[in-house]
C-alpha positions, -999 to 999 in steps of 0.1 A, spaced: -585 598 -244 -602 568 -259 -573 566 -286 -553 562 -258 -575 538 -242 -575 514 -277 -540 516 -281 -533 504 -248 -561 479 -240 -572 466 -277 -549 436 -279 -552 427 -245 -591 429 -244 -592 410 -279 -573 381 -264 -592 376 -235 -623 379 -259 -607 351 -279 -608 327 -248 -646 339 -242 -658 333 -282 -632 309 -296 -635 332 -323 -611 362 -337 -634 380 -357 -661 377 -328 -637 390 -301 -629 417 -321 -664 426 -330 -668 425 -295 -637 451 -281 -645 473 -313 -686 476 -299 -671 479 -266 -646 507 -279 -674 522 -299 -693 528 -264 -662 541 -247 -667 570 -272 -703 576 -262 -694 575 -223 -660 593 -226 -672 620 -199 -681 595 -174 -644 576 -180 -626 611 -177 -638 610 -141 -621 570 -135 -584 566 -127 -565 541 -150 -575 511 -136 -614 518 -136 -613 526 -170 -598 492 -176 -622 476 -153 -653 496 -174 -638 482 -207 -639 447 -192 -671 450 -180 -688 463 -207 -671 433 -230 -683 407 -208 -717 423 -209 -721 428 -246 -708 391 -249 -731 379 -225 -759 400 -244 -747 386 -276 -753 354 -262 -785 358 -244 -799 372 -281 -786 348 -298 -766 368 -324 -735 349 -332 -738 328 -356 -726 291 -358 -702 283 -385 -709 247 -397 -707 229 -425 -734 206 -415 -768 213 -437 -794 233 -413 -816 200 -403 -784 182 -392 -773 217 -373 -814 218 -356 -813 185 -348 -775 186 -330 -791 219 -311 -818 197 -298 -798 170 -286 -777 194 -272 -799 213 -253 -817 180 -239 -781 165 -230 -777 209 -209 -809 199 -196 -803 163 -185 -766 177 -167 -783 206 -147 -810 180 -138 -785 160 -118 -781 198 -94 -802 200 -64 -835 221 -75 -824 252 -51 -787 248 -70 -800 246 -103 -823 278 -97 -791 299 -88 -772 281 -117 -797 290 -135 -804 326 -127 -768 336 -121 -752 322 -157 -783 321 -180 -805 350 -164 -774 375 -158 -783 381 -118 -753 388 -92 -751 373 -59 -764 401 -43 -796 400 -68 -799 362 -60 -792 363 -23 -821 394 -19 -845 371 -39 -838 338 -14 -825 357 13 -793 348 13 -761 362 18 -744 373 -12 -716 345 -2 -735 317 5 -750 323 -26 -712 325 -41 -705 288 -21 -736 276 -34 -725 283 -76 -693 270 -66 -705 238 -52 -730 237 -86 -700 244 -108 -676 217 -89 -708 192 -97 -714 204 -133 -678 201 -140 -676 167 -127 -702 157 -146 -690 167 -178 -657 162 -172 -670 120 -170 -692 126 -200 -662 132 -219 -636 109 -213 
């Protein structure tokens, strides 16, 4: 059933991987971990119709890229020696820093929690009592900011 699964999905899942990475070998790193788990679960997908199997092998993508990310493990391809490559992390993460400073503190903690500490809306709107789509409005408004704010960094 899994065979089935790569043959039908594998492409498909490496592209959208691709737009996630902007990186081939990483995406398909990524869908062949992801394919690699499908084997170890293949009782649980038996019991999912079509579409919730393609749901659990987008899921569990997004979740081992996300875990990828959180860890650290993919590597940055530079050319730049490593205390140029420190030194543009740094001024990076102070420049992250300085654009999430210009949030509102309660937007920056869900902005925060929801894209760099993996919680849902539910999770978040338990933990400020909240409901789960205020605290969807909330990362939206947060996002239109950010975006905004980068968007007249760059031009």
């Amino acid at each position: 059933m899994v065979e089935a699964l790569y043959a039908r999905y594998r492409a498909e899942l490496v592209a959208w991987c691709e737009t996630m990475t902007d990186d081939r070998h990483s995406a398909e790193d990524l869908v062949q971990e992801a394919f690699l788990r499908a084997l170890d679960h293949e009782a649980v997908l038996k019991t999912l119709d079509e579409p919730q199997r393609r749901a659990w092998l987008y899921r569990t993508v997004k979740n081992l890229f996300v875990d990828r990310v959180r860890h650290g493990k993919f590597e940055a391809l530079t050319d730049a020696p490593p205390e140029e490559t420190r030194e543009s992390e740094d001024y990076a993460a102070i420049e992250w820093r300085e654009v999430l400073d210009s949030l509102d503190p309660e937007e920056r903690a869900l902005f925060t929690l929801r894209y760099l500490g993996g919680y849902n809306a539910s999770q978040l709107g338990k933990k400020y009592h909240l409901p789960p789509g205020t605290v969807r409005a909330r990362l939206s408004k947060a996002r239109a900011r950010l975006k905004n704010e980068l968007g007249g960094a760059m031009e």
